[in-house]
VMD Tcl script that draws the C-alpha trace (Angstrom):
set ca {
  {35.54 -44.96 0.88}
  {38.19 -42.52 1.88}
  {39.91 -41.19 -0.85}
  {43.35 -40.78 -1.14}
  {44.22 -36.38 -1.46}
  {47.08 -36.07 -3.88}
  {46.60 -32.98 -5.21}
  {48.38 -30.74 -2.39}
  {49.86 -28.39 -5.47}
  {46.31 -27.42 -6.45}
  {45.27 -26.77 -2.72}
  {46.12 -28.02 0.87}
  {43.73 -28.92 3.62}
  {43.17 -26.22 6.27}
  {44.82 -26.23 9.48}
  {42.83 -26.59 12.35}
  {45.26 -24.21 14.07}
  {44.27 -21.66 11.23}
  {40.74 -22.42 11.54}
  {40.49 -21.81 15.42}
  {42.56 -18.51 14.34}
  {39.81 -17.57 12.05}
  {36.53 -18.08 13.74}
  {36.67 -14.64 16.11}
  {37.07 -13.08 12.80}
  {34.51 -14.67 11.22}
  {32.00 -13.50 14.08}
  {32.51 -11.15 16.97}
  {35.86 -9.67 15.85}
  {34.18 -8.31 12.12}
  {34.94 -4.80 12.49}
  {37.28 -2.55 9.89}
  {40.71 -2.73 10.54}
  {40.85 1.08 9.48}
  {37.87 2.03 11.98}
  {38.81 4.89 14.21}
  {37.76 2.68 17.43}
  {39.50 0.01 19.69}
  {37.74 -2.81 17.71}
  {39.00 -1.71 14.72}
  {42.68 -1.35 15.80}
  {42.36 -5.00 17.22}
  {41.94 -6.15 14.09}
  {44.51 -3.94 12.70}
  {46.78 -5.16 15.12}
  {45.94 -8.84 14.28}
  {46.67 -7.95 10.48}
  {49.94 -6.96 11.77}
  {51.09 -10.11 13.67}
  {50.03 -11.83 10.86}
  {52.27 -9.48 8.29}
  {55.73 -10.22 10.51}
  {54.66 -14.27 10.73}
  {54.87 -14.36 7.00}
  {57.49 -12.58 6.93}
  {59.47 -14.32 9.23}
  {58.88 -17.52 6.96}
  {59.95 -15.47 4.12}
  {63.12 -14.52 5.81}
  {61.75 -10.52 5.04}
  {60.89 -7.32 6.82}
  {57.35 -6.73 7.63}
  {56.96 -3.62 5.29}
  {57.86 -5.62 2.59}
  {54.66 -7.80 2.58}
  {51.82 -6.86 0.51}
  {49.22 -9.34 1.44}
  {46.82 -9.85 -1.35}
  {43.72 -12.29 -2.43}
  {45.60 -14.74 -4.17}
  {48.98 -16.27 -6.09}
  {47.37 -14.63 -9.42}
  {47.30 -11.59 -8.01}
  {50.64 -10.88 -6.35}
  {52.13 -12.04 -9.62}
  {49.72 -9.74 -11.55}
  {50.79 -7.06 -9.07}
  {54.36 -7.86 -8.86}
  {54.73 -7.39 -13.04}
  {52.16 -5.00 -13.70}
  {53.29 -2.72 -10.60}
  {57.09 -2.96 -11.03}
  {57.09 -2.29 -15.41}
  {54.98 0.64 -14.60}
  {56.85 2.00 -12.23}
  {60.06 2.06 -13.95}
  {58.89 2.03 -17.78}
  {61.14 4.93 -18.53}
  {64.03 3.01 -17.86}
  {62.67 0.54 -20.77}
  {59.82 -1.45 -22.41}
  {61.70 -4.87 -22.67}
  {61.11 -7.92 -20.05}
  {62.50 -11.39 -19.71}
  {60.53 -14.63 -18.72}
  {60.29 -18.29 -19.68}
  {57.46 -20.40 -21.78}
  {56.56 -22.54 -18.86}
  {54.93 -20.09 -16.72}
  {51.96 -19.93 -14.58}
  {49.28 -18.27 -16.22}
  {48.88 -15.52 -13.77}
  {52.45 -14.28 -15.21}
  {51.81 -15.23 -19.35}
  {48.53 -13.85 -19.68}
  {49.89 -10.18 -17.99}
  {52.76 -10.42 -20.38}
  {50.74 -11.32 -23.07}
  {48.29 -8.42 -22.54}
  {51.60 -6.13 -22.14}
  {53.00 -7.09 -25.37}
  {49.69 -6.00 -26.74}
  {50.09 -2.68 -25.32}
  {53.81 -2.32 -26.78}
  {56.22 -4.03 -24.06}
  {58.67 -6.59 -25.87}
  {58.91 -9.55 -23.78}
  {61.50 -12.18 -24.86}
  {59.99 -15.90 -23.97}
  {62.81 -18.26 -22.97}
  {62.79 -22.01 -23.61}
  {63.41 -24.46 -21.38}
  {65.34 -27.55 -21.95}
  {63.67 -31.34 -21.93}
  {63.43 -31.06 -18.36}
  {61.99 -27.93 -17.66}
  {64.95 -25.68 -16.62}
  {66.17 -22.14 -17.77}
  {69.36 -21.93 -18.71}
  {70.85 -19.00 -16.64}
  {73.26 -18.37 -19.80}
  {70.53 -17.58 -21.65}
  {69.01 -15.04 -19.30}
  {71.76 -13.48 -19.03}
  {72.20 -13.20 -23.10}
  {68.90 -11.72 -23.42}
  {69.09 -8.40 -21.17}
  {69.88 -5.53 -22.35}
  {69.89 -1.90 -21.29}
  {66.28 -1.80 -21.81}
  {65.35 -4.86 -19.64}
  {63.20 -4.05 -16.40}
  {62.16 -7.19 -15.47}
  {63.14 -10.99 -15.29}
  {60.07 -13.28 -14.01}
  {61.14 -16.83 -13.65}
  {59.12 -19.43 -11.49}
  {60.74 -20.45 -8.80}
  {59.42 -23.99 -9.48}
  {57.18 -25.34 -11.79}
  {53.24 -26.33 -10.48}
  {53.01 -29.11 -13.13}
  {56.63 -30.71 -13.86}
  {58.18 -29.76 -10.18}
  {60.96 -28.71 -11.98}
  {63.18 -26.06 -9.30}
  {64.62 -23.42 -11.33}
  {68.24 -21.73 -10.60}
  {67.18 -18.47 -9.05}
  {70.26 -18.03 -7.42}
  {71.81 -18.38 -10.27}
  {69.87 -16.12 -12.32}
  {69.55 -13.57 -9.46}
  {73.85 -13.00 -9.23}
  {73.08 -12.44 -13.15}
  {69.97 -9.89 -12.58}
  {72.09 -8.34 -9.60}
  {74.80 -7.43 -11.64}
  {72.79 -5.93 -14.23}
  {70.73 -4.02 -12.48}
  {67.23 -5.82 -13.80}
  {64.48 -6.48 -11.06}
  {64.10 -10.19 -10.57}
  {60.18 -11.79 -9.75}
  {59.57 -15.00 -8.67}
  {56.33 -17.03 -8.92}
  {56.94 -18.96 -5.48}
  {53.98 -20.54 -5.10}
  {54.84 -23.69 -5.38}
  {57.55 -23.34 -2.58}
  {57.22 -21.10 0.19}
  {56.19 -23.19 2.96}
  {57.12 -26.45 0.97}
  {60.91 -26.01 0.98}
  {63.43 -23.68 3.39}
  {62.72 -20.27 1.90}
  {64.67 -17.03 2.07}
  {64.42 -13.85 -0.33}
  {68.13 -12.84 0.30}
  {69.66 -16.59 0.01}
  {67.68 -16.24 -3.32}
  {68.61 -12.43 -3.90}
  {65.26 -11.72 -5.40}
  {63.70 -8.57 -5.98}
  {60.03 -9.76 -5.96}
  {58.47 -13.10 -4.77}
  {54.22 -14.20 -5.10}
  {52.63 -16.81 -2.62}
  {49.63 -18.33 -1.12}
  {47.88 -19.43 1.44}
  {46.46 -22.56 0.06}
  {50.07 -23.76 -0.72}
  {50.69 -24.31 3.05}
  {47.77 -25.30 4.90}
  {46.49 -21.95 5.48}
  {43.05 -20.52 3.71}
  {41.93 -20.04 -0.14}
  {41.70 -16.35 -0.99}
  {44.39 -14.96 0.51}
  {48.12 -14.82 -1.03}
  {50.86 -12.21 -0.71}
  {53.87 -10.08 -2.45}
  {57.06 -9.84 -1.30}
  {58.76 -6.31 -2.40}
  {62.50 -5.70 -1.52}
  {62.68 -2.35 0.23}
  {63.67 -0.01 -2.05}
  {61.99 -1.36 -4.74}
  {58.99 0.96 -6.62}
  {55.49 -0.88 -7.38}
  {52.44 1.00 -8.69}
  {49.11 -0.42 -7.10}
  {47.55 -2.57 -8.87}
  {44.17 -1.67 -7.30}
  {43.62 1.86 -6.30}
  {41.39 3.70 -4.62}
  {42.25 3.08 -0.85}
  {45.34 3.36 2.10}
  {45.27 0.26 2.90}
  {48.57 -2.22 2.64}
  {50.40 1.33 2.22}
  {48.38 2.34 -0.39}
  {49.67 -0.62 -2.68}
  {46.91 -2.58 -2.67}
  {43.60 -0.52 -2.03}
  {40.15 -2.39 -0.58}
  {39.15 -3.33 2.98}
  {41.60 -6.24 4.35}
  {39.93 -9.88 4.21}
  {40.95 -9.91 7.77}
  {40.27 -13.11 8.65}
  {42.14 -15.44 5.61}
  {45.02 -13.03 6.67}
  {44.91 -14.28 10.15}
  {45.01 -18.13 8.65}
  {47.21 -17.19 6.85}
  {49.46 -15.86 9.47}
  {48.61 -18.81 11.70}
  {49.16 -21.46 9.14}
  {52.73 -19.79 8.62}
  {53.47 -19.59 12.48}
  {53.00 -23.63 11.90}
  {55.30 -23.84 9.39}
  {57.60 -22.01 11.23}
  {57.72 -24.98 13.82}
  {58.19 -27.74 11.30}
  {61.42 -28.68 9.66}
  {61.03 -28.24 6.82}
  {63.99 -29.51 5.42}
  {63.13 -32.85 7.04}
  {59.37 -32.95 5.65}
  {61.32 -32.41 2.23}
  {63.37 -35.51 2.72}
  {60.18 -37.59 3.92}
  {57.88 -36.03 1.22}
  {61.36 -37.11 -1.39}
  {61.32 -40.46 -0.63}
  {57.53 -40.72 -1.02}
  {57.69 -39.09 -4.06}
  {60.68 -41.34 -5.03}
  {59.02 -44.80 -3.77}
  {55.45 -43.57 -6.54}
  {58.03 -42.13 -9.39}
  {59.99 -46.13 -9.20}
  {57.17 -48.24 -8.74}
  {55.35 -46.82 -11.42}
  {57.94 -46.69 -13.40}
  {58.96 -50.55 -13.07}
  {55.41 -51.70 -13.41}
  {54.30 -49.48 -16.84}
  {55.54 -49.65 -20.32}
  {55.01 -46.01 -22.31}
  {55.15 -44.12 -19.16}
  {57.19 -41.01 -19.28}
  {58.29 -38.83 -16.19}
  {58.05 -35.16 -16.36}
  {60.42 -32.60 -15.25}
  {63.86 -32.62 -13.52}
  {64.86 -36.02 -12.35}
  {66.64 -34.96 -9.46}
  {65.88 -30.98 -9.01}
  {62.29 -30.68 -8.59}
  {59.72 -30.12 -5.37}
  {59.95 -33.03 -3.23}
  {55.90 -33.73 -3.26}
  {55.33 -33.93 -6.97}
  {55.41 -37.12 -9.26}
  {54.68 -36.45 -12.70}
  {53.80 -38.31 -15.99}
  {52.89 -38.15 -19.26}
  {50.84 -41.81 -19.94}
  {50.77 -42.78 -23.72}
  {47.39 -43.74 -25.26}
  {45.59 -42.21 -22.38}
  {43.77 -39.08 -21.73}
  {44.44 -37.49 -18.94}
  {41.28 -36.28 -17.97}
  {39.86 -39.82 -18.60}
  {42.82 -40.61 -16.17}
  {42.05 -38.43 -13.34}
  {38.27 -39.25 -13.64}
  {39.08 -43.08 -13.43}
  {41.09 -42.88 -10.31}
  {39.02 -40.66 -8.38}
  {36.28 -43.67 -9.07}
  {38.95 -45.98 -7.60}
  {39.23 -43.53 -4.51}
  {42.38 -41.28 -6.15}
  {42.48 -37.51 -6.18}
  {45.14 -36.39 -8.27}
  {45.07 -33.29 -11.52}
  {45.31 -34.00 -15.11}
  {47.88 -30.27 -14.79}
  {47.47 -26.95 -13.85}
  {44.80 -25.95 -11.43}
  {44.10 -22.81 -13.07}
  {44.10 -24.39 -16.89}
  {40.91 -25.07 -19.04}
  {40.02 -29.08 -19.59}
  {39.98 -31.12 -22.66}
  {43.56 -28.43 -23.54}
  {47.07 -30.25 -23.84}
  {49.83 -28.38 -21.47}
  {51.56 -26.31 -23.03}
  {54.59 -26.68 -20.20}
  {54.51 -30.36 -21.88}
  {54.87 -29.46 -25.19}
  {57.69 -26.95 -24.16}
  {60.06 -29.99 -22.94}
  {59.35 -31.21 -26.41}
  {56.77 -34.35 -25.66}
  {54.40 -34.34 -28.61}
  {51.09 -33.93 -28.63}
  {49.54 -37.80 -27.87}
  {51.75 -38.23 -25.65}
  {51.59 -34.81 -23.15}
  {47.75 -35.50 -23.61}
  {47.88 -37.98 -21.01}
  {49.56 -35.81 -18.36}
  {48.89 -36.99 -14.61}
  {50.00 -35.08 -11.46}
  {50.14 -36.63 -8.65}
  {51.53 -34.22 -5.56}
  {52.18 -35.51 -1.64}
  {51.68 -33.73 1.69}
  {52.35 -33.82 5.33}
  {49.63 -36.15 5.43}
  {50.74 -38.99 2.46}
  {51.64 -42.09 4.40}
  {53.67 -45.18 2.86}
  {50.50 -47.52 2.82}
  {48.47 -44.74 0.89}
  {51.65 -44.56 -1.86}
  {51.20 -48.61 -2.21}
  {47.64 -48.34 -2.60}
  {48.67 -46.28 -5.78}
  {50.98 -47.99 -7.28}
  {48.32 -51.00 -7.09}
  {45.36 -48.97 -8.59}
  {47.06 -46.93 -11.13}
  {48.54 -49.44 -13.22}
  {44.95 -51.11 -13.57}
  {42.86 -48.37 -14.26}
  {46.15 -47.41 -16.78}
  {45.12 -50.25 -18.47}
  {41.62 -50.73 -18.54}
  {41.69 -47.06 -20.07}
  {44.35 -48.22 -22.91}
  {42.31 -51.92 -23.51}
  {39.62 -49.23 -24.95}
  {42.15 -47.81 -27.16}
  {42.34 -49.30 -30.84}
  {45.24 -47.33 -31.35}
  {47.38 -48.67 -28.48}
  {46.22 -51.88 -29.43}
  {47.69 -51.53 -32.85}
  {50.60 -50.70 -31.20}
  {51.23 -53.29 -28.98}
  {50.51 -55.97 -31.23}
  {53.47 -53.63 -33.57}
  {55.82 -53.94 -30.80}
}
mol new
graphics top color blue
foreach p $ca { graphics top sphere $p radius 0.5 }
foreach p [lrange $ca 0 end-1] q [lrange $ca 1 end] { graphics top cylinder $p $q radius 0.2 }
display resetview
């Protein structure tokens, strides 16, 4: 049976563009890029095209992309880097409760080692309330980090917004962008951001490979040291070939419209969000009604779990996450509980997110299977039984 892929958040299929890309430099082409030899400047060179691809989709300069192994890592690098440069201007940093891991669990481990980080909440929703950034610098503040979207809820955040605030303060402003570089129009200066993490894997392109966007002028300490490589801001020998997928998957993006495949992905994402809506009592949508990322439906189902969930409808030929793809199982979502859902009820979170693939027939075949395997799941509830025959 082919299954039906809607989990394009966690990780999107490869290219074959950026496959054919890759293969010389999985084979002949395998020398170091930093070899003193014409092979090795070949694959320098190829690092290179790939650097001003990405950031041409970024809208950046090429010496302000740090390419790294991952998402997790640029945002690692992109907080760690920037509060260390600049920690004699101040100790104190600014970010919200419904961020990716890769930028809590740095903060977390910084407010162990004496930073004060002030953890904004976010409204039922999922938004920050630029007011309150805004109220919460002061002259100590190095860094805001606010996602530029939310990988669960889909919820788009006001960056622009935020940045005029961070702009006129003079407080560096990071972005967790994973979720929308290459899914939406992107540019760092439209955004006025001082920092922005991506990956690969969000746009077609390879696992392992991600990348940091750094405003010129901007100071970051390296993360890993110990080489020259990405100007000495990220030491160890260049995975040269994900880069090159990476650069060819972006070169593809480049020749989509993207603001189009928004609209199409929208109305997809629209057609699941109504129908399931209509045909399911105690179903509750998550995040923004209106701003969020145009491939991502998401729910909270009551008197379901929603690992029970997504292990029911990938028996009934469905792919989709029970949350984040970097969370432990069996653990209730702690963006849920931020937009104030209680416990039972964010326990049966679902995520279901589109791509350039998703046809119309494939979002009908959902919105026949779900509601059934929805059920059978609750018939084996006593609880929801109790309730129903209450209501």
């Amino acid at each position: 049976m082919n299954k039906i892929y809607l989990d394009h958040i966690a990780a999107t299929p490869l290219l074959p563009e950026a496959k054919t890309a890759m293969l010389p430099f999985l084979g002949e082409c395998f020398h170091n890029p930093h070899g003193r030899y014409e092979e090795g400047a070949l694959c320098k060179q190829a690092i290179e095209t790939a650097r001003k691809t990405i950031a041409e989709l970024i809208g950046a300069d090429t010496r302000e992309i740090i390419f790294t192994a991952s998402g997790s890592e640029a945002n690692n690098l992109a907080i760690k880097g920037v509060v260390s440069a600049y920690q004699n201007k101040g100790r104190h940093i600014i970010t919200s409760v419904i961020e990716h891991f890769s930028v809590a669990h740095p903060l977390r481990r910084l407010e162990r080692e004496g930073w004060e980080v002030t953890w904004l909440s976010v409204d039922s929703q999922g938004r920050v309330n630029p007011n309150a950034v805004a109220a919460a610098i002061r002259k100590e503040t190095v860094l805001v980090s606010i996602m530029h979207a939310n990988n669960e809820i889909g919820t788009i955040q006001p960056i622009q917004e935020i940045s005029a605030i961070t702009q006129k303060a003079g407080v560096f402003l990071h972005i967790d962008a994973v979720a929308t570089v290459g899914v939406l129009p992107f540019s760092v200066d439209a955004l006025g951001v001082d920092l922005a993490a991506f990956s690969a894997q969000s746009f077609y392109g390879p696992k392992g490979v991600g990348a940091l966007y750094v405003r010129r002028g901007t100071r970051i300490l390296p993360l890993i040291e110990g080489g020259v490589q990405e100007e000495g801001r990220r030491a160890g020998t260049e995975n040269v070939a994900a880069i090159i997928g990476m650069g060819a998957a972006g070169k593809e993006m480049l020749k989509l419209d993207l603001s189009y495949q928004a609209k199409r992905l929208s109305l997809l994402r629209d057609q699941l969000i109504r129908g399931l809506l209509q045909k399911m009592p105690r179903l509750h949508l998550t995040g923004d009604t209106k701003t969020r990322l145009p491939h991502i439906a998401s729910f909270a189902v009551e008197y379901v779990d929603g690992e029970a969930l997504v292990r029911t409808l990938y028996r009934n030929g469905i792919i989709a996450a029970s949350g984040s793809s970097c969370s432990e199982t069996l653990k209730i979502s702690p963006v849920l509980t931020s937009l104030g859902l209680p416990a039972n009820v964010a326990q049966g979170a679902i995520v279901m997110s589109l791509g350039k693939e998703t046809t119309q027939a494939e979002i009908e075949t959902v919105l026949e299977i779900f509601p059934r395997v929805v059920s059978a799941l609750r018939d084996l509830s006593p609880i929801y039984t109790g309730a129903a025959l209450e209501a």
